[in-house]
C-alpha positions in Angstrom: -8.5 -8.9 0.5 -8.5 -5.0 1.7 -5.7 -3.4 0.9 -4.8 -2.5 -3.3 -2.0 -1.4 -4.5 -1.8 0.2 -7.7 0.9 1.4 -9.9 -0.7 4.0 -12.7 1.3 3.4 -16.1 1.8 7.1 -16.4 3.9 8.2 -19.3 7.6 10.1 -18.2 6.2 13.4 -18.4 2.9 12.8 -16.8 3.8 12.2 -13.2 2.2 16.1 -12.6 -1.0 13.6 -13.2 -0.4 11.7 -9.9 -2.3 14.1 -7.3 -5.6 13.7 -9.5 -5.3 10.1 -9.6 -4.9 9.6 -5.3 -8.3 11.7 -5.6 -10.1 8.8 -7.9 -9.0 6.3 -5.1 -10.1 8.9 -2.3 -13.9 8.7 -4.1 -13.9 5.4 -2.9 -11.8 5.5 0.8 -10.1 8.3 2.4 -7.5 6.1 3.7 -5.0 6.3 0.8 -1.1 6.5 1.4 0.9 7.5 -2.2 3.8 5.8 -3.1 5.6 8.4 -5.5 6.3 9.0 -8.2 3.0 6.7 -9.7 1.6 4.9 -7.0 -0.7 4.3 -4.0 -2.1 2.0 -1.1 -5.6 2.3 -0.8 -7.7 0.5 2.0 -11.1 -0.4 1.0 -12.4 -2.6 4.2 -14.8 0.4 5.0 -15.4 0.6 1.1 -16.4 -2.9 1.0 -18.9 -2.9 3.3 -20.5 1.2 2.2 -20.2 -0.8 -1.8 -21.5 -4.1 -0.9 -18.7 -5.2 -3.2 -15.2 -6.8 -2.6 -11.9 -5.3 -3.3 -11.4 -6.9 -6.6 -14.8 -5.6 -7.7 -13.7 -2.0 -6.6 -10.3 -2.5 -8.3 -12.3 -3.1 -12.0 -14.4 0.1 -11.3 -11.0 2.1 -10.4 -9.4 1.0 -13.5 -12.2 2.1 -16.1 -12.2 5.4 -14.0 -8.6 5.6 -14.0 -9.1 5.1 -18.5 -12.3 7.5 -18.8 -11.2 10.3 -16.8 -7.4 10.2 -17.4 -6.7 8.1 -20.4 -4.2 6.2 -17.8 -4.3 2.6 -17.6 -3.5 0.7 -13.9 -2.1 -2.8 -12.8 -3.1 -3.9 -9.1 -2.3 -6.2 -6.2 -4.7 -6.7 -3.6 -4.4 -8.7 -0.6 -5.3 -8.9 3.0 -2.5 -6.4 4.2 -0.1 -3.9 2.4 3.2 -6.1 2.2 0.8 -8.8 -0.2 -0.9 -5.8 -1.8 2.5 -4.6 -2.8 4.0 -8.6 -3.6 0.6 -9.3 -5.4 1.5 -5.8 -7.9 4.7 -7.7 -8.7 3.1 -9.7 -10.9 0.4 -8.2 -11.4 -0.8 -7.6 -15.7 -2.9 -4.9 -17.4 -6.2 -5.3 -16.9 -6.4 -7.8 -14.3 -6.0 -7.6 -10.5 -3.9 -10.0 -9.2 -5.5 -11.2 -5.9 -3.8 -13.0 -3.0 -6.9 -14.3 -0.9 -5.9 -14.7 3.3 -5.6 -18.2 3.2 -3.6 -18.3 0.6 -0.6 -16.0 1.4 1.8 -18.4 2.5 1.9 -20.0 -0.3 2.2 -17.2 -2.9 5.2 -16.2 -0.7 7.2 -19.4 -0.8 7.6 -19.7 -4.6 8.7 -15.4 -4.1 12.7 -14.6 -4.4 13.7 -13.0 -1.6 15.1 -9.9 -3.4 11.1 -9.5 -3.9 10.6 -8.8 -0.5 10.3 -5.3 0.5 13.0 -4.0 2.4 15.3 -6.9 1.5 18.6 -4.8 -0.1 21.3 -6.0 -1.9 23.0 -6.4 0.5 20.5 -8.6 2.9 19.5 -10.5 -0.3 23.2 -11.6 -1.1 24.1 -12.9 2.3 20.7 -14.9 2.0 21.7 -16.2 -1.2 25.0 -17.5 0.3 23.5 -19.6 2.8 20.7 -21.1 0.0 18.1 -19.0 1.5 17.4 -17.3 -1.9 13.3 -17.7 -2.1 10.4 -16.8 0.7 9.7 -20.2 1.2 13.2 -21.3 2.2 13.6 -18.3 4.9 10.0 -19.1 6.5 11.5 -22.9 6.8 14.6 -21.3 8.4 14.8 -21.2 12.2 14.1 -18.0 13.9 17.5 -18.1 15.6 19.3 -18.7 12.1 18.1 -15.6 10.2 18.9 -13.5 13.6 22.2 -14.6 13.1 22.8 -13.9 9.5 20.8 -10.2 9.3 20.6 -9.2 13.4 18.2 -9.7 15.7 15.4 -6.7 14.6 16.0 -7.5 10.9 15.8 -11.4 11.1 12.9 -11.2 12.9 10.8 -9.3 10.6 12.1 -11.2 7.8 10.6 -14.6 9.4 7.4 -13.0 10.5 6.8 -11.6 6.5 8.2 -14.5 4.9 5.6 -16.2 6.6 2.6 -14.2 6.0 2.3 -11.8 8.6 1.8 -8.4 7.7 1.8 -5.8 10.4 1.5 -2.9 8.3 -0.9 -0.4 7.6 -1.8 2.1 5.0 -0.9 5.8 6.6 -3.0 8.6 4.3 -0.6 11.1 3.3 -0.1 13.5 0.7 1.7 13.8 -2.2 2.3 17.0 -1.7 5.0 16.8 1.2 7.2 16.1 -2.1 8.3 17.4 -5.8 9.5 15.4 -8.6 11.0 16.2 -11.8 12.1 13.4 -14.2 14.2 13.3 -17.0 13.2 10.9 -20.3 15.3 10.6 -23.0 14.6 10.0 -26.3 16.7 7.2 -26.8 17.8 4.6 -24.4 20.9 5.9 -23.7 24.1 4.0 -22.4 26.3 7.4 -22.0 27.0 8.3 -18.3 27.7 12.2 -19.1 24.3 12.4 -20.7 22.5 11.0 -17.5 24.6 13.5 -15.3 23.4 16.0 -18.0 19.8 14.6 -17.1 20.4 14.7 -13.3 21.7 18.4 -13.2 18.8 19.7 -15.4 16.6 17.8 -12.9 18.1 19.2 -9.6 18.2 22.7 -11.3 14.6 22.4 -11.7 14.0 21.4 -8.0 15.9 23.6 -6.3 13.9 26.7 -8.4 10.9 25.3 -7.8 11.4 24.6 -4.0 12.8 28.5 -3.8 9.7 29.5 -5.7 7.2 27.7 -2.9 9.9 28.7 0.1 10.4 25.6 1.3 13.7 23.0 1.8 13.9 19.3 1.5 15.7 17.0 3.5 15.1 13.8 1.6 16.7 13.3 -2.4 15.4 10.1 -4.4 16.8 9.1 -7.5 14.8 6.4 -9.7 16.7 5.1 -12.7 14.4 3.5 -15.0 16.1 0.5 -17.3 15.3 -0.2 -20.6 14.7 -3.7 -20.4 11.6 -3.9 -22.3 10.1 -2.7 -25.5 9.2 0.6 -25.5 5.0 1.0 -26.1 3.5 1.9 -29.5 1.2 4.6 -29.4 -2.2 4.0 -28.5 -0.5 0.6 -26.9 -0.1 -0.6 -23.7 3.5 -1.9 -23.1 5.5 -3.4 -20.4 7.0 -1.3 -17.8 10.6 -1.3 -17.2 12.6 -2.3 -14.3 13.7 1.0 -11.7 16.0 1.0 -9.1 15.0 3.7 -6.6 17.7 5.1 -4.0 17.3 7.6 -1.5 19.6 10.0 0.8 18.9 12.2 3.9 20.7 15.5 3.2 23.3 17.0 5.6 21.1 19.8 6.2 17.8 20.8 4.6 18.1 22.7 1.2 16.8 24.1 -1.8 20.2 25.0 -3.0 20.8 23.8 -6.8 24.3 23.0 -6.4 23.3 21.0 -3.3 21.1 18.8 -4.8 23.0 18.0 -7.9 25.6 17.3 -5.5 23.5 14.5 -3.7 22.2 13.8 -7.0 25.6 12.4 -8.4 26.8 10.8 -5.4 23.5 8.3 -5.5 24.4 7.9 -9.2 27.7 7.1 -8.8 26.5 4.7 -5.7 24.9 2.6 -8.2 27.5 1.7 -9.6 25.9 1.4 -13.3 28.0 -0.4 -16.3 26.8 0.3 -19.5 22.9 0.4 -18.1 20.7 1.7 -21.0 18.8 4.0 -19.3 15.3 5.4 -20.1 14.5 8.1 -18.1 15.9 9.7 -14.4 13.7 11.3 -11.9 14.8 13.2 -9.0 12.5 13.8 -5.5 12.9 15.8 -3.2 10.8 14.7 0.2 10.4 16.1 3.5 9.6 19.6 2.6 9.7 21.9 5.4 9.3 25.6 4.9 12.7 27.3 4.4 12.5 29.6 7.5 12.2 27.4 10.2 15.1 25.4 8.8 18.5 25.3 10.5 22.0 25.6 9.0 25.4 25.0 9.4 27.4 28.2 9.8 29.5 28.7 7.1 32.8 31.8 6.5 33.2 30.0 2.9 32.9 33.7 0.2 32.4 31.6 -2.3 29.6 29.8 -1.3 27.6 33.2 -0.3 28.9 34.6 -3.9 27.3 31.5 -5.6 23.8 31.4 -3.4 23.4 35.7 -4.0 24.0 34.6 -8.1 21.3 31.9 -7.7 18.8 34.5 -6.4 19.3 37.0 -9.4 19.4 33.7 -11.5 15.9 32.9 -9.8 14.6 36.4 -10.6 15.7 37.0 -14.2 13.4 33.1 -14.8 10.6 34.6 -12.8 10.5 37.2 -15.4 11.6 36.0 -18.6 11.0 32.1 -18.2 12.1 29.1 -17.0 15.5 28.9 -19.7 16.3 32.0 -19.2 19.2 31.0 -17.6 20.9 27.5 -17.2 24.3 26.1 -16.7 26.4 26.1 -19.3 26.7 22.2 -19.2 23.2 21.9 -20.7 23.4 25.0 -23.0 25.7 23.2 -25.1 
């Protein structure tokens, strides 16, 4: 068991916190890869050895760090490659590392549902279903040529490869930094739609000034929706974390524009397709910064457009001046 992967239970407003966490992990390797917006793979093969002490070992010192230094608890999945890692943090508790040694991999799989697998959509995961190949075990029985068949050639055969245990991914450092968040809680779950559109625009407003402010565009958007499906913590607790889904969309064209990205930001909404959800928080993420100059555009003889991205760069100035609420929509003023 090399690879960890840990999710830090970081409170809505404390995913600012993230960039000082990947750092604990970098003490102990420098091959750490974030997973945004409060998590990271971490390979510790060269750890082990420099330590003299296994993964799991490691894993209990990064957790007490993780409490000391930053008053944020961890769970953590370790396994012999990134896909377990990631599988093993499924179930993974508070406080203990859930280990999947290399021998047995195959078998933690088969009892898995398929929708656990990473990279298995809806979509893959309902056609599965059909055929009664709804857990891990059941698709790595399944004949090569039969999966092919149902998901395409590419796809059905990486699904029988990781169904049955092999793992050819790697942990690829990278940095946090390629990438901004902002996340909405609310104080109540809330079941309204208008007040999670509410959420998005105030979130996309605060991307697109902070991506003007830093000259740079993104090309990536990611909305995370996090679910209300379990209690909520008491202080000085440590509570269960809800269910997210997570749904990204590759822009048109790079942008820091506002309107843009509130744009994008509703149509992933509204792809969810979400019927009375109670909702506790949104968080917008915009990846693939690139700076703004060196971006490319489509040409555009629209006046209204040009009137609405001059009024953005006053509304930008006035902020830079007199604060961040200065000026908002008048959606959220109400």
């Amino acid at each position: 068991m090399t690879i960890l992967c840990v999710r830090f239970q970081l409170p809505p407003a404390r995913e600012a916190a993230l960039p000082a966490l990947l750092g604990l992990l970098e003490e102990f390797t420098p091959v750490v890869e974030a997973l945004p917006p409060d998590g990271a793979l971490a390979d510790l093969r060269g750890a082990e050895r420099y330590f003299g002490r296994s993964a799991v070992e490691l894993a209990s010192v990064i957790r007490v760090r993780a409490l000391a230094l930053h008053g944020v608890d961890c769970v953590i999945g370790a396994g012999p490659g990134p896909l377990t890692a990631r599988m093993a943090l499924r179930v993974a508790r508070p406080g203990v590392t859930r280990a999947v040694p290399e021998g047995e991999v195959r078998e933690f799989l088969a009892g898995q549902p398929v929708t656990a697998l990473p990279g298995v959509g809806a979509a893959t995961a309902r056609i599965l279903c059909e055929y009664g190949l709804d857990t891990l075990g059941r698709v790595a029985a399944a004949p090569l040529s039969t999966l092919q068949r149902l998901v395409g050639a590419k796809g059905g055969r990486e699904l029988h490869e990781k169904a049955n245990g092999v793992d050819r991914g790697r942990v690829v450092p990278n940095s946090v930094s390629r990438s901004l968040a902002a996340e909405r809680p609310f104080e109540r779950d809330e079941l309204d739609p208008d007040r999670h559109r509410r959420a998005l625009l105030s979130a996309a407003g605060e991307l697109g000034v902070r991506l003007r402010a830093v000259g740079k565009v993104c090309r990536t958007l990611t909305l995370t929706v996090r679910y209300a499906d379990l209690p909520r913590s008491r202080p000085g607790s440590i509570g269960g974390t809800p269910t997210s889904t997570t749904r990204s969309r590759t822009l048109k064209e790079p942008t820091a524009h506002s309107a843009a990205l509130t744009g994008a930001a509703y149509g992933l909404y509204e792809a969810l397709g979400l019927q009375r959800a109670r909702v506790r928080a949104v968080a917008l993420r915009a990846e693939a910064l690139g700076p703004a100059e060196q971006a490319s555009y489509q040409l555009t003889f629209d006046p209204v457009d040009e009137k609405v991205r001059r009024i953005e760069e006053v509304a930008d100035r006035v902020r830079a001046k007199f604060g961040p609420g200065a000026v908002k929509p008048g959606t959220l003023a109400a």
